[in-house]
N, C-alpha and C positions, 0 to 999 in steps of 0.2 A: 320629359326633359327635351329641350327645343335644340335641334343641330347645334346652333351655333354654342351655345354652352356645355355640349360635349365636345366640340373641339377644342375650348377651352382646360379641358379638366388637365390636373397634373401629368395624370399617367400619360395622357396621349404627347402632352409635352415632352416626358421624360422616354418617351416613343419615339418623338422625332429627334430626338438629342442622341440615341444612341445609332439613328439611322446615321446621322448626319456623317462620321468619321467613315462609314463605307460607302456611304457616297462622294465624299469629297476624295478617295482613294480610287474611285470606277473613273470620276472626271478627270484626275493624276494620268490613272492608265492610256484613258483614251487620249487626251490632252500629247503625253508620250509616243503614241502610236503616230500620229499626224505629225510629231516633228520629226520622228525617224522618218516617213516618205516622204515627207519634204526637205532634209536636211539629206539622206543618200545619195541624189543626182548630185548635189553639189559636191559634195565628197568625193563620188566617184570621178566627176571632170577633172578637181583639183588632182587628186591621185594620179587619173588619166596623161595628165601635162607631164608630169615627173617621171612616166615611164618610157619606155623602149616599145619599139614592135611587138618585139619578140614577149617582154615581159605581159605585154597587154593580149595577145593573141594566145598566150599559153593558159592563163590565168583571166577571163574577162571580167569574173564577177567576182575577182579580188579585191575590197576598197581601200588596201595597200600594198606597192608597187614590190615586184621580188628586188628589181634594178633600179636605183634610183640615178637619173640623169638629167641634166639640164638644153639636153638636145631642143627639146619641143619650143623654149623661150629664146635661145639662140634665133633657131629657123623662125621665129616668127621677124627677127630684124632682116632673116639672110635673104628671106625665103616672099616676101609680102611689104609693099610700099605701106607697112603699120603705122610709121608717123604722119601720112597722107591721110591714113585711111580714120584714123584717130581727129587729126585737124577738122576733117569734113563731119565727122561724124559732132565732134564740139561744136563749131560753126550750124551745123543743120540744128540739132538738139536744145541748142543754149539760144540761138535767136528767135527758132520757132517759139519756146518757153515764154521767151522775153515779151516777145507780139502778143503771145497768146493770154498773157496775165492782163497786159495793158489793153484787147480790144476785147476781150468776155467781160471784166472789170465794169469796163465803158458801158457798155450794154447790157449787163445786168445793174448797173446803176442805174441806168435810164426804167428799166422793166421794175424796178422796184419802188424807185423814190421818185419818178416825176408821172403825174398823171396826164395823160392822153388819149386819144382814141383809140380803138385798136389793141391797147395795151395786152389784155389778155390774151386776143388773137395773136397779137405778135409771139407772147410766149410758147403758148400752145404751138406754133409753128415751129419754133425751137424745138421743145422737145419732141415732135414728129422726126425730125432730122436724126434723134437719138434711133429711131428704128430702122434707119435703112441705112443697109449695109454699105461699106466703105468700097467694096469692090463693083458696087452697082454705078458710080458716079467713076468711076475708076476711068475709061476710056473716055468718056465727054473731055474728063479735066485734061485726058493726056492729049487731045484733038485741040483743044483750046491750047494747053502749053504751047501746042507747034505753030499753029497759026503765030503764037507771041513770038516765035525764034527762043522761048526758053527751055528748052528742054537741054539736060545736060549743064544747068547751072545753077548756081545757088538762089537765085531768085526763083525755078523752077520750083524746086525742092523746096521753099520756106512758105512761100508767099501761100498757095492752096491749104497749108497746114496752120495757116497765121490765126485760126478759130476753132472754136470748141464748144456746142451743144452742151456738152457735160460739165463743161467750166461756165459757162453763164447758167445755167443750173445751180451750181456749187455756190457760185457767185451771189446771186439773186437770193436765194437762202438764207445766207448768211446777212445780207445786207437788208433783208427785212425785217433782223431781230436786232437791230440796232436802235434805238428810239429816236421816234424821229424830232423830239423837242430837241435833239442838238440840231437838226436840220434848221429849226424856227429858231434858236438860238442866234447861229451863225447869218442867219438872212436878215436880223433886225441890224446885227452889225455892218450890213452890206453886201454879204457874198452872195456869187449864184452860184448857179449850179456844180460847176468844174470847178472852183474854188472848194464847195462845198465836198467832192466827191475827193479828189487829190491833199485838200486838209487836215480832213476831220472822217471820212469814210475809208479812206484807203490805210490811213495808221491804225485803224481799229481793228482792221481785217486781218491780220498777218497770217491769224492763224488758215484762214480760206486759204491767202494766196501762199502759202508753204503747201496747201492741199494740191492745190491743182496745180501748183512748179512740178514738185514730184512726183505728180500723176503724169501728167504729161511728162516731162522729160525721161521718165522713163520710157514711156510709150517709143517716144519717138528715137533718144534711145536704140533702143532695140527693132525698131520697125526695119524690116527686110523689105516687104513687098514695094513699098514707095520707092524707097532710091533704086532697088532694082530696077524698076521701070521707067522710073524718068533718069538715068542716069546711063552711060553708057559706054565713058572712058574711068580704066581706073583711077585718072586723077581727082574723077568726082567720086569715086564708092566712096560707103558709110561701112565702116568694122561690119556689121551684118550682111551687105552684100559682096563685100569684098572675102568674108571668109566663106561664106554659102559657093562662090562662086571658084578661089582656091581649092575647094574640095570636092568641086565636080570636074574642072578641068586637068588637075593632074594624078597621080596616083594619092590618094589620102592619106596622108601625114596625121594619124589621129593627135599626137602627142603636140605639134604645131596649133592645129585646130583647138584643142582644150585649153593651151596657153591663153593661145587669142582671146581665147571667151573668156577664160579668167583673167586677165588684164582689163576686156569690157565691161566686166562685173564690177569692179573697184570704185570708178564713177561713179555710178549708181547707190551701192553700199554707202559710201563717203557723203553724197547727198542727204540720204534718209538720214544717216545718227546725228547729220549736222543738225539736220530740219524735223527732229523726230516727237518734240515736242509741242512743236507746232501743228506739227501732221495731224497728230491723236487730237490735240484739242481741235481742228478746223472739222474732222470728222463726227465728234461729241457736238459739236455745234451747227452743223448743217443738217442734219435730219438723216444723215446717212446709216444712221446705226442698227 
């Protein structure tokens, strides 16, 4: 009897049918395990905000407060220029996003649908760019900033961030499983290129560009090290270097700090459920899986 017709036979069938309900219970368990240590930090922050000194230093690894108080969200209006610190952080986040959809877009539309020389090389240099680290170009960019007089402003802060390796990646992906007979459709009627790309390529993609909005924006987001560096009055911090830097210069307020973050969280959160549908499909369709 040849393998493949004993794998076939009943018994072995009614073998894997009875595996089947302990296995899908070990991937339950584990499945479980992964959302407890990922779902505890958050917990315990949230927790964290609504406690006291004292309750949090008596108790650390309680992930519910003995004292419950609303000190921590107060000090963060009393205590931290928040609505500054918020504004900049929207303003840096939300236009970086905005640049960064409309020139990866551009250029993974070029890298896909228009034939040229170079083409591949070009790519391939892209993704080289995906290998070296962000802190290696880190002082060049900040040299250049000062020569411009940008440092400490919001053209500093956006403009070096206006592109993404991983978004024209994302980009290009996507926009090569598109068929291109709408391309030849569109161009017997007249169009070129940028017609064709902002008409008929850019409405098809939603799902891509809900990928890399909330990729990046969250990135950036949360990005500490950047505005740390190129920024240098409170009026330009971003929530991340503004609360990093609250908690190194005075006595730490943990219950202030946890607020913060959880008020930063909220953005973010609110993003994805809006975009969350799109998100899984741009992912299921770009090869990211």
């Amino acid at each position: 009897m040849s393998t493949d017709s004993y794998v076939r036979t009943p018994r072995t069938r009614s073998r894997r049918a009875s595996w089947s309900p302990a296995g899908a219970a070990a991937r339950w368990v584990f499945v479980g395990i992964g959302l407890v240590f990922a779902l505890v930090p958050f917990i315990w922050m949230l927790s964290t905000s609504f406690r006291t000194e004292r309750s949090l230093f008596g108790s650390p690894m309680s992930l519910l407060p003995t004292e419950w108080t609303l000190a921590g969200y107060l000090g963060v209006w009393q205590q931290l220029p928040f609505l500054r610190l918020l504004f900049n952080t929207m303003v840096f986040a939300g236009v970086t996003t905005l640049l960064t959809l409309l020139f990866d877009s551009m250029c993974a539309y070029a890298l896909a649908r228009i034939e040229f020389r170079g083409r591949t090389i070009a790519f391939w240099l892209v993704l080289v760019t995906l290998m070296v680290p962000f802190q290696v170009t880190l002082i060049p960019v900040f040299v250049e900033l000062f020569q411009f007089g940008w440092l400490n402003t919001y053209q500093g802060l956006i403009i070096p961030r206006a592109t993404s390796a991983f978004g024209i990646f994302l980009f290009r992906q996507f926009f090569i499983s598109v068929p291109r007979e709408l391309d030849e459709a569109a161009r017997i009627d007249g169009a070129g290129h940028f017609r064709i790309y902002w008409q008929i390529i850019l409405p098809l993609a939603k799902p891509a560009i809900a990928t890399v909005a909330i990729l990046n924006f969250t990135a950036l987001w949360n990005d500490l090290l950047w505005p740390l560096v190129m920024t240098s009055s409170p009026e330009m911090r971003t929530l991340p270097a503004g609360l990093a830097l609250f908690g190194g210069q005075h006595v730490t307020d943990h219950a202030v700090l946890m607020a913060g973050a959880v008020i930063s969280i909220l953005p973010i959160a609110i993003a994805f459920f809006l975009a969350q549908r799109y998100f899984v499909a741009g992912v299921a369709t770009t090869g990211l899986k």
